[in-house]
Backbone bond lengths (Angstrom), bond angles and torsions (degrees), N, CA, C in turn:
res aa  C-N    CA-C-N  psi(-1)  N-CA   C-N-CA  omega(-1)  CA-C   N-CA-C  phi
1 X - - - 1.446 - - 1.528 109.55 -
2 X 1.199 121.42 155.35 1.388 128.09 -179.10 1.760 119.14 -110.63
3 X 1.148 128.91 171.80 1.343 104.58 -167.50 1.964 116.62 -63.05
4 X 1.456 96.63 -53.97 1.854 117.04 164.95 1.698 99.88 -26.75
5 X 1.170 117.63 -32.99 1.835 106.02 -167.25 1.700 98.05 -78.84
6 X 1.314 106.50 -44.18 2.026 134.09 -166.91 1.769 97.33 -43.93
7 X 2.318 101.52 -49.20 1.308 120.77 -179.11 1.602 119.31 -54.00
8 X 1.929 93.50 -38.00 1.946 92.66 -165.85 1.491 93.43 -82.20
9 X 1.475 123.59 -0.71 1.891 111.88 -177.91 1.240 98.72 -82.91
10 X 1.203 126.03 -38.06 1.510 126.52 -159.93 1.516 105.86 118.34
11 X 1.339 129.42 41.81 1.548 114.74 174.88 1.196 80.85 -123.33
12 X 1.750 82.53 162.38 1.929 93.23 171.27 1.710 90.56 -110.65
13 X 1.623 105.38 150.85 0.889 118.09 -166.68 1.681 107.51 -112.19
14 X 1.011 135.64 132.79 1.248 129.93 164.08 1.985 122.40 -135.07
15 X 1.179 108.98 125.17 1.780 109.17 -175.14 1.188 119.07 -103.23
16 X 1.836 114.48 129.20 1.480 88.24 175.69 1.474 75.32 -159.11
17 X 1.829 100.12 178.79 1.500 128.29 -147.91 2.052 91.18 -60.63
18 X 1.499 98.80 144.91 1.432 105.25 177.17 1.835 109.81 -89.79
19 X 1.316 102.91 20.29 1.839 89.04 -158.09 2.471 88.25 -153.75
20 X 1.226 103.09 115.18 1.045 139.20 12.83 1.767 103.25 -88.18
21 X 1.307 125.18 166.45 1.594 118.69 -177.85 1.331 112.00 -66.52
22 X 1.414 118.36 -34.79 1.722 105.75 -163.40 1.424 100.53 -76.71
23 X 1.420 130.84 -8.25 1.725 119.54 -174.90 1.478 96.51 -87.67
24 X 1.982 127.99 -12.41 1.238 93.17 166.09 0.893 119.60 -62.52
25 X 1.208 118.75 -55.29 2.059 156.48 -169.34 1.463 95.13 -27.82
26 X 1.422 120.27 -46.91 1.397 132.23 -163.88 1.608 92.03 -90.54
27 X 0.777 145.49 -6.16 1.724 131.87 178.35 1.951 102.80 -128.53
28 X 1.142 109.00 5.60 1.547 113.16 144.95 1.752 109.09 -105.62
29 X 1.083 120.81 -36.45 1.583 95.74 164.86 2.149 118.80 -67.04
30 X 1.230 99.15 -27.72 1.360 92.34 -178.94 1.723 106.30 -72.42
31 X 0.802 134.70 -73.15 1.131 130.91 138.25 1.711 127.85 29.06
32 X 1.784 106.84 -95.79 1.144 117.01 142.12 1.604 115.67 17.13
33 X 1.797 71.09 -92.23 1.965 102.28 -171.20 1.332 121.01 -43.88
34 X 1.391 123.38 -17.63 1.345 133.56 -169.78 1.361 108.76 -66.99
35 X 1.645 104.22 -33.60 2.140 127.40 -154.41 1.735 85.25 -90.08
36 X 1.228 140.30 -30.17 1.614 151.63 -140.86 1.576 89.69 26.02
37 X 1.679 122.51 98.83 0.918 104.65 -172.48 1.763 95.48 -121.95
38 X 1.171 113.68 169.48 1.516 121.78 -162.71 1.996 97.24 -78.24
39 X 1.060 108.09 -46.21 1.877 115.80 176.52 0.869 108.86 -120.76
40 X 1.729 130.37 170.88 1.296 131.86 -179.91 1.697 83.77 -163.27
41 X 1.213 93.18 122.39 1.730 117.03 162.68 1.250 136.05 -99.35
42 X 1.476 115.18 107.24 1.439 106.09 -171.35 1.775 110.75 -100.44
43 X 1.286 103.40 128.60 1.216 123.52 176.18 1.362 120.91 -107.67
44 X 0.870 133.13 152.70 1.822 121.92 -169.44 1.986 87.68 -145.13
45 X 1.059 88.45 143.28 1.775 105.25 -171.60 1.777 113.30 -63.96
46 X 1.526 103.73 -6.38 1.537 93.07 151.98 1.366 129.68 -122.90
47 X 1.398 105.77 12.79 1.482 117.62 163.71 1.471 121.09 -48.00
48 X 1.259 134.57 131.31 1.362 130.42 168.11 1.781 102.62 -115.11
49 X 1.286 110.01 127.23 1.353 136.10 172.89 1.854 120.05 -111.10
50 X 1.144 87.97 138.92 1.638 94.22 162.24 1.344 132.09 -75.12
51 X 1.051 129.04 148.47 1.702 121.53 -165.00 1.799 89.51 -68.46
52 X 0.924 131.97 -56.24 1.679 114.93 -162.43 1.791 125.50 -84.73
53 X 1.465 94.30 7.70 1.376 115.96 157.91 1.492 105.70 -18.40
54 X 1.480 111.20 -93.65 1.398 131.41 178.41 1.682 109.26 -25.46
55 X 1.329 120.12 -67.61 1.040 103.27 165.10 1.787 154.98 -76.12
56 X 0.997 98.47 -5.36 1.925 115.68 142.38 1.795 111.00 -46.48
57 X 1.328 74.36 -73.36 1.666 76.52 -175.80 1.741 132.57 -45.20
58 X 1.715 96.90 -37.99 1.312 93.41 179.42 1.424 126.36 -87.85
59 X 1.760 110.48 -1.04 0.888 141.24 159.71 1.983 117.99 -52.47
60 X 0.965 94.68 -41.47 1.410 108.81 -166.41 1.705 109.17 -98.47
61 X 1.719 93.20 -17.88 1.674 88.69 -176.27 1.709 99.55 -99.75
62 X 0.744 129.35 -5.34 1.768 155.37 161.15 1.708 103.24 -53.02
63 X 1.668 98.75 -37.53 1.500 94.70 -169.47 1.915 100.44 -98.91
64 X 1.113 108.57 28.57 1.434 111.01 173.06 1.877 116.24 67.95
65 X 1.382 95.45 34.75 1.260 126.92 164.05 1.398 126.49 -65.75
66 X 1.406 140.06 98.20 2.011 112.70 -164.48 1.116 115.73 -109.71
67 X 1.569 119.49 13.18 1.361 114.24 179.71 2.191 94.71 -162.26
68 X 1.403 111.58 145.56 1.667 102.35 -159.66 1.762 89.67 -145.90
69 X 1.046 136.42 151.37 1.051 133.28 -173.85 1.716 113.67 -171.27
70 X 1.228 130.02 178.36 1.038 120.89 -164.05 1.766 109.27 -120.96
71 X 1.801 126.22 114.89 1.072 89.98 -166.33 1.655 127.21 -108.92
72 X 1.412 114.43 26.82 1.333 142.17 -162.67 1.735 90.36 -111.87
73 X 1.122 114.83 169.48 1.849 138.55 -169.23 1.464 100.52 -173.76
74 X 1.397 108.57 111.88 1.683 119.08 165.90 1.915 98.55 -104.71
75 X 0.820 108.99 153.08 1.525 138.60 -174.05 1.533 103.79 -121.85
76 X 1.538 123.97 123.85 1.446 113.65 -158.71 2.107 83.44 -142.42
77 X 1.031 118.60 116.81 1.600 154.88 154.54 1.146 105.88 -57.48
78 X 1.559 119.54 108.09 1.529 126.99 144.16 1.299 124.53 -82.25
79 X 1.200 116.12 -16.84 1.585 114.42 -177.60 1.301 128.59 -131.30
């Protein structure tokens, strides 16, 4: 997908330099902050997620939860 596809779902899209990493990190939280939004999900472009991810989570932040994270790591082999 390209960013224009991210736009027709309903995400807002924003791009910026990958190097050093935390000044992206820092211009997706500024960012963020603009929406004052109740969660903020960080996904990184080689993350693989489950479709009901999203809703676990908001499940749990519902229960007066302020920070949710994942604490398992699978490692997945193409060759």
């Amino acid at each position: 997908m390209y960013p224009e596809d991210y736009v027709k779902q309903g995400f807002f899209y924003v791009e910026y330099e990958n190097v050093p990493l935390n000044r992206k990190y820092n211009a997706a939280c500024r960012t963020a902050k603009q929406f004052d939004p109740d969660a903020v999900f960080r996904i990184d472009s080689d993350d693989w997620i489950t479709g009901n991810i999203f809703d676990r989570y908001l499940e749990i932040l519902k229960n007066g939860v302020d920070a949710v994270g994942l604490s398992d790591i699978y490692f997945f082999g193409t060759g």
